[in-house]
N, C-alpha and C positions, 0 to 999 in steps of 0.2 A: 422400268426403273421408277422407283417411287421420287413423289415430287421433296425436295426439301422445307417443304412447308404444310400446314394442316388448312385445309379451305374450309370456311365456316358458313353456312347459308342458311335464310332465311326465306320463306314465301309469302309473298301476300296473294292472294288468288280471290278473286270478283267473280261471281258469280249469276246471272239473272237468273231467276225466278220463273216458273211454269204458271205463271198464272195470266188470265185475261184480261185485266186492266194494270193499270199504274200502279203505284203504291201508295199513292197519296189524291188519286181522282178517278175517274173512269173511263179516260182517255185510252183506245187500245197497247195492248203492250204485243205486239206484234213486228217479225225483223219483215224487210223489205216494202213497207209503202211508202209513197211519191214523199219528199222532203219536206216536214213540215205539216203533214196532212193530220198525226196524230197528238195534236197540243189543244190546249183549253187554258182559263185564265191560270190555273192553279199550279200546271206545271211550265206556265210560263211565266208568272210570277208576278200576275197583275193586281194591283191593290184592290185590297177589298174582298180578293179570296182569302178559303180556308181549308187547310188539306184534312182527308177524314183517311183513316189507315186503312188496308185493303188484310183482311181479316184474313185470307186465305195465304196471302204472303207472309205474314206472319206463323201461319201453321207450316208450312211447306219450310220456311226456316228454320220452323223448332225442332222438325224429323230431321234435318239435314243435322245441325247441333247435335242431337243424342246418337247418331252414325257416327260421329265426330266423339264421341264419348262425354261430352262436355258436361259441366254443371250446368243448371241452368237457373242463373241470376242468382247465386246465393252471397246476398255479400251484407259485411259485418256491419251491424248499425241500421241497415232496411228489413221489411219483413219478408219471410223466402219465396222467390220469384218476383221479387219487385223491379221495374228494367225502365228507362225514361228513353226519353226523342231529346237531342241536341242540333246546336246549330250550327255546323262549320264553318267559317266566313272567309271566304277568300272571290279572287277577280278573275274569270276568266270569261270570253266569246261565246263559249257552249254553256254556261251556268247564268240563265235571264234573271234569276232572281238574286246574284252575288253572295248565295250559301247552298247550301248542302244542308236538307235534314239525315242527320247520322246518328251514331251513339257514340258518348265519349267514354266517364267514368263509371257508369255502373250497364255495361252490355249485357243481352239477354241471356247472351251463354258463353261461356270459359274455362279452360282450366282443362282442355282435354287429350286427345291423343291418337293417332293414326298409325298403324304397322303396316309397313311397306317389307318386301325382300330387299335385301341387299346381295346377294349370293354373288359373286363373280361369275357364276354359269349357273342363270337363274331355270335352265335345262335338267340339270342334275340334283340341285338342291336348294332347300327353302331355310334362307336365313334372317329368323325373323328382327324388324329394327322401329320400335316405337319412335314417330316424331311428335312432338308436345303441341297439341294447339295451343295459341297464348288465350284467343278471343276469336268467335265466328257473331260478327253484329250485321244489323239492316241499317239499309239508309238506301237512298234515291240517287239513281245514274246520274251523270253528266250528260248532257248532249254532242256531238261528235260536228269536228271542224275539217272539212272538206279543203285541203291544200291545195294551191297549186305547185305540182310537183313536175312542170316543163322547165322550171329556172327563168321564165321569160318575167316573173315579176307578177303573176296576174292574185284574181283576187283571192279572198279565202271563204268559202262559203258554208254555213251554216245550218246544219238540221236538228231541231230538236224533238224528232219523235224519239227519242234514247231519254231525254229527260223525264226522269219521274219513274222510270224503270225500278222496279225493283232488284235490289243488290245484296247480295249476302257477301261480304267480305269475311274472310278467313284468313289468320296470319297464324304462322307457325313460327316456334321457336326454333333459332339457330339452331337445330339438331343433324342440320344435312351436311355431307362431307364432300360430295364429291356431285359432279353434274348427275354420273346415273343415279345416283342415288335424290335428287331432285327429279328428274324425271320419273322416278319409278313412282317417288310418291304422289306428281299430279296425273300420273295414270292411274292410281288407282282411289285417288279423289273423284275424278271424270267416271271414271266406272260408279262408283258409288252413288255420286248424284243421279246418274243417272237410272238407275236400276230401281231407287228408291221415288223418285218423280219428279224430281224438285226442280230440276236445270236440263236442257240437252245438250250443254258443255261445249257448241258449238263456237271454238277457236274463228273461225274464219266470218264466223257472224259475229263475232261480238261477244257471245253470251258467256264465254270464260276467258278471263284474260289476268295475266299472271305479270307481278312483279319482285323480282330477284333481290336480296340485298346480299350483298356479298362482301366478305375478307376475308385475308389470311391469318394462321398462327405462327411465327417464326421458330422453331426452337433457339432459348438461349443458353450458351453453353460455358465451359472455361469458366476464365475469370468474370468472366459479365454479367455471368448467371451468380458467381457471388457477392460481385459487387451490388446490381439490382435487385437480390432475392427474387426473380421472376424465374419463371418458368417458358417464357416467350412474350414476343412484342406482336400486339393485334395492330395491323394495319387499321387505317378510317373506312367507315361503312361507306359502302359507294350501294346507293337503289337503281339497279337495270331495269328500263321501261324500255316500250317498243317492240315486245317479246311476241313474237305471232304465231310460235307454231311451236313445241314442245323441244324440237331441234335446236331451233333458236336460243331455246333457254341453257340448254345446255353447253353450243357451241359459246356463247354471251359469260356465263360464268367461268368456261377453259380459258377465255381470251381473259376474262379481268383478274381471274388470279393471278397470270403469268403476269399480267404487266404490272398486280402489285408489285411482287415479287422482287421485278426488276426496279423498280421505281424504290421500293427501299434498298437493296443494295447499293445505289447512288446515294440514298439519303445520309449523311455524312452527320449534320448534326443531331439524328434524333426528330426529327418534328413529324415522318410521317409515320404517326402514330394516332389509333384511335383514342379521342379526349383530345387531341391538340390542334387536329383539323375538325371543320364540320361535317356533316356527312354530308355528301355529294350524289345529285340526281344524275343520269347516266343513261342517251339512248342509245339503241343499238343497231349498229346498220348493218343487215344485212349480209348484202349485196358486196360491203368493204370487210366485213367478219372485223370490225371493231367499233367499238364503244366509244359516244363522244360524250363530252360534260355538256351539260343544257343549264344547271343553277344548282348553288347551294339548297339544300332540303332545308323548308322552314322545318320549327319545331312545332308541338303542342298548341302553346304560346301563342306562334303567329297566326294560329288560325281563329283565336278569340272563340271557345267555345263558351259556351252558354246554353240553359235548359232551353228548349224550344214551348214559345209561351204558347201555341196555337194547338196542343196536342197535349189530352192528358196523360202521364203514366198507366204502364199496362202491368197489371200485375200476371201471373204464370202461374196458373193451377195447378193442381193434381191432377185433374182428370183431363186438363188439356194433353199435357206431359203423357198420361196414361195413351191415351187417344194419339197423341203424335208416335207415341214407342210402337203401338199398334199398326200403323200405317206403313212401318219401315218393311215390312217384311224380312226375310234371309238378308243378312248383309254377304256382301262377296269375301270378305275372312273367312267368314264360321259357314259357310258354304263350301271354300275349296275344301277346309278343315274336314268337312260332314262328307263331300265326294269321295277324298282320298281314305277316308275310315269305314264306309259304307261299300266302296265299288272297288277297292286297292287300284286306283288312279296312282300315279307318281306326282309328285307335288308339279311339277309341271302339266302336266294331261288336263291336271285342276285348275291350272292357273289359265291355262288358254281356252279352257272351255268355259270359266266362270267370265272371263273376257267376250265370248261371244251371247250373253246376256242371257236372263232367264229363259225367256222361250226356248233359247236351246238348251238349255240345262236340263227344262221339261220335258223336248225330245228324246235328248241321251237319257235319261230317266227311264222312259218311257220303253226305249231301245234294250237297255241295258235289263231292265225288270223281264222284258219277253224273251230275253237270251239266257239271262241269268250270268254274263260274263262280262263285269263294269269295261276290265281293260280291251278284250275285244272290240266292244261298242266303239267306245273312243278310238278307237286306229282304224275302223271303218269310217268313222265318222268326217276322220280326220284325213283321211283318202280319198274319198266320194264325197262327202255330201259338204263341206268347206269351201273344195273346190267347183261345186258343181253352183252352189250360193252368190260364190264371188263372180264366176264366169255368166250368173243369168242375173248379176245385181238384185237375188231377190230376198225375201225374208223367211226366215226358216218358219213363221205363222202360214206364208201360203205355199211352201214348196207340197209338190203335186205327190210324193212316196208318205205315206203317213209311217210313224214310228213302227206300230206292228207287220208294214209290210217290208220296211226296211228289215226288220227283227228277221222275217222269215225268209229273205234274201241270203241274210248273213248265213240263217243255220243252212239251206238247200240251195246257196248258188254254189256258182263254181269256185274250185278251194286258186286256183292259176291265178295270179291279181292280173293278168290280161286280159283274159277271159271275162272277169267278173269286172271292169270295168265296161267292158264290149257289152255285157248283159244289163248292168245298169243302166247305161247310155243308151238302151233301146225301152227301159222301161221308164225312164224320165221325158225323152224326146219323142216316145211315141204314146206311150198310156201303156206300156203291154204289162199284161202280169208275169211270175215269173217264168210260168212252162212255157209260155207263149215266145217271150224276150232268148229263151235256152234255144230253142228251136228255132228263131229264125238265125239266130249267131250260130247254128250247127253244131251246139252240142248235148249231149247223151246223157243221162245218166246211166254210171258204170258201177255195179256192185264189185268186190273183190273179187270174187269169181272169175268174173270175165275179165277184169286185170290182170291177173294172175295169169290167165290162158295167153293175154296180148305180150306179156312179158316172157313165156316160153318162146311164142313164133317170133319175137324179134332177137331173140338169145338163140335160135334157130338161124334165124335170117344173118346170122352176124358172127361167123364162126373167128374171125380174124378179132376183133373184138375181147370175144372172151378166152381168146387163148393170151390175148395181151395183158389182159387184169391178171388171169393165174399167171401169167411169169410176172405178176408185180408191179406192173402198171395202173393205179391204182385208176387213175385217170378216165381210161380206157372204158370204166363201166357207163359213163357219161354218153356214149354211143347210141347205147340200148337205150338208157333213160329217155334219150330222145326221140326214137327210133318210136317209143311206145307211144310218147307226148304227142308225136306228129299225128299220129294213127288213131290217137281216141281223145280229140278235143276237150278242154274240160275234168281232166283228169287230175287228183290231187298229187304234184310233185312228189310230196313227202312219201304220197302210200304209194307208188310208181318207186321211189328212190327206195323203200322198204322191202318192195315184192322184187327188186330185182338185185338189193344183197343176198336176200334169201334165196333165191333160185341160182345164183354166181358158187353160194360157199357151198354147195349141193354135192355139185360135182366135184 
């Protein structure tokens, strides 16, 4: 049953950077050393430093941008690709220097757009749904505050190797409707990044981390709708932080629509409405599957931006632009696009294969070019060699069967998926090639011929059988089928199930 209201969402999504130092020093930019280990005057904000930009974070931001479709930096009254460094000023434990270099009014790139599916059985069909980037800009991490989370009162401790990090924040316009339809889109942002070089998206470290704004639309109806001329009442923007896992974000924006929901149905005189309240910060627990308020969200305003006096403007070539579009290679759109109209993939086959990242796209390629049959490839692939990946935790770069020998599996192993799973499994976990892998699994190769003869002597062997199928038991020929299967390992069901209509309607 659909919900009585329209949910409007927003993403903000953070990003770090693939690159080796800071963004502002050359302090390492690396997740897991000792607390502390990786700072210097500059990103800890000792007087008398000067930060210099990391020219590679820069590039690695402007590929991520034009994935993002965005302009970049063209804005009215500068000259085109013109983009500055600002100063955020705000107080917090993990921020040594009580600002943030960010970008405010004129970000390096905006204006862009992301196609996500929406399909309700994204299995069967591919329905395509642009969502708007508003702004994708750089600016420098925060450092991270270590809680204590026993409730006994203790202290809060502090590490700033996160500080100085390089950040690509990207916010999207309220285009999203619905949680999957937010999740589908930072899946296939985290794909993106990733494939292109920019991030390794890694939720649990740190290096993408996502925050929700969320309301509702009410429709208004009746007389309301003619007395207000509206068409609905927008609840107040509430920002969900504390998001950690993709699930999260989802299960976080199902809970806070519901409780707008309810919370304006109470609302008796009108007030909660967006424009009348401020917008509200909002983290999410877990553990309770609800949302608590933490503080009114400053505005703009409170953050007193200002140009950043220590950092000249960077102007955005042409040939950087060119050089950056160059580096993206195949984006995962116009990829699954090129699978399904090159190999007749099904827009799903596409979409789970362009999910397990180029290298395997290179294999099924590869696969698929030596068989000459796209969808075949894929349903081997998708049978064997996924689950053989996931069970040895390895990488389809060093799985031990290369594409052309997998190819020639396909065409001369066994057509039985039992069999030819028993035959793989002896050529992956032992080395064998495939006459080798056939024979020691104890099976033949059978031409027709000698099919043909095995399916007389068990239509022989089986007189009860085939007197049951002629009176009509259709059933009954399933006997023999087996009867043949037992007797000549490795046999293809189909041409068994073929040879032994043909020999039933004989007689």
């Amino acid at each position: 049953m659909a919900e009585p209201y329209k949910i409007v969402i927003g993403l903000e999504v953070h990003v770090q950077l693939l690159t080796k130092t800071k963004l502002f020093c050359g302090c390492k930019n690396q997740f897991g050393l000792p607390p502390n280990s990786a700072t210097c005057p500059v990103c800890l904000g000792l007087p008398g430093s000067l930060p210099v930009m990391n020219q590679q974070a820069f590039e690695l931001a402007l590929r991520a941008a034009l994935a993002l479709n965005c302009q970049i930096a063209t804005h009215p009254g500068y000259p085109p690709g013109f983009t500055k460094w600002d100063r955020k000023n705000y107080y917090y434990p993990d921020l040594p220097k009580n600002y943030q270099i960010s970008q405010y009014d004129l970000p390096f790139s905006h204006n862009g757009w992301l196609e996500i599916n929406v399909a309700k059985d994204p299995k069967k069909e591919y329905v395509p749904k642009k969502i708007g980037i508003i702004r994708a800009h750089l600016e420098e991490d925060a450092g991270k505050n270590l809680h204590d989370e026993s409730g006994r009162g203790g202290d809060t401790l502090v590490d700033l190797n996160r500080a100085g990090t390089p950040l690509l924040e990207i916010v999207s316009a309220p285009d999203m409707n619905s949680p999957e339809e937010a999740i589908a889109y930072l899946e296939e942002i985290r794909l993106m990044l990733r494939e292109i070089g920019v991030s390794d998206c890694e939720m649990q470290e740190g290096s993408l981390r996502c925050d929700a704004n969320v309301n509702i639309h009410v429709p208004v109806i009746g007389t309301q709708h003619a007395t207000e001329h509206s068409d609905f009442h927008a609840t107040p923007l509430v920002e969900i932080k504390n998001l950690n896992s993709f699930r999260a974000v989802g299960r976080a924006i199902a809970y806070e629509a519901k409780r707008h929901y309810e919370q304006y149905l109470q609302d008796r005189a009108g007030r909660f409405r967006f424009g009348k309240m401020l917008k509200t910060t909002a983290g999410w627990d877990d553990a309770r599957g609800i949302t608590v308020v933490q503080r009114h969200k400053e505005e703009a305003a409170d953050y007193r931006y200002f140009p950043e006096p220590d950092l000249v403007p960077v102007v955005v070539t042409a040939e950087q632009i060119a050089a950056a579009r160059a580096a993206m290679g195949e984006l995962p759109q116009a990829q699954r696009q090129r699978l399904m109209a090159q190999y007749g993939l099904s827009a799903y086959d596409a979409q789970v294969l362009v999910a397990k990242g180029r290298a395997t796209v290179a294999y099924f390629e590869a696969v698929a070019q030596a068989l000459g049959d796209g969808k075949t490839a894929a349903n081997r692939m998708s049978d064997l060699i996924y689950p053989a990946l996931a069970e040895r935790k390895e990488a389809i770069t060093t799985f031990p069967i290369s594409p052309a020998t997998f190819a020639d599996f396909i065409k001369n192993g066994p057509a039985n998926s039992q069999d030819r799973r028993d035959v793989f499994q002896l050529m992956l976990t032992q080395g064998l090639d495939l006459a080798a892998a056939k024979a020691q699994a104890g099976i033949k190769d059978l031409d027709e011929t000698a099919l043909r003869a095995a399916v007389l002597a068990a239509i022989a062997a089986n007189p009860k059988a085939v007197a049951d199928f002629r009176s009509g038991k259709e059933a009954a020929k399933m006997a023999i089928v087996g009867a043949v299967m037992k007797a000549n390992k490795g046999a293809p069901n189909e041409v068994v199930r073929r040879l032994v209509d043909e020999e039933l309607t004989k007689g």
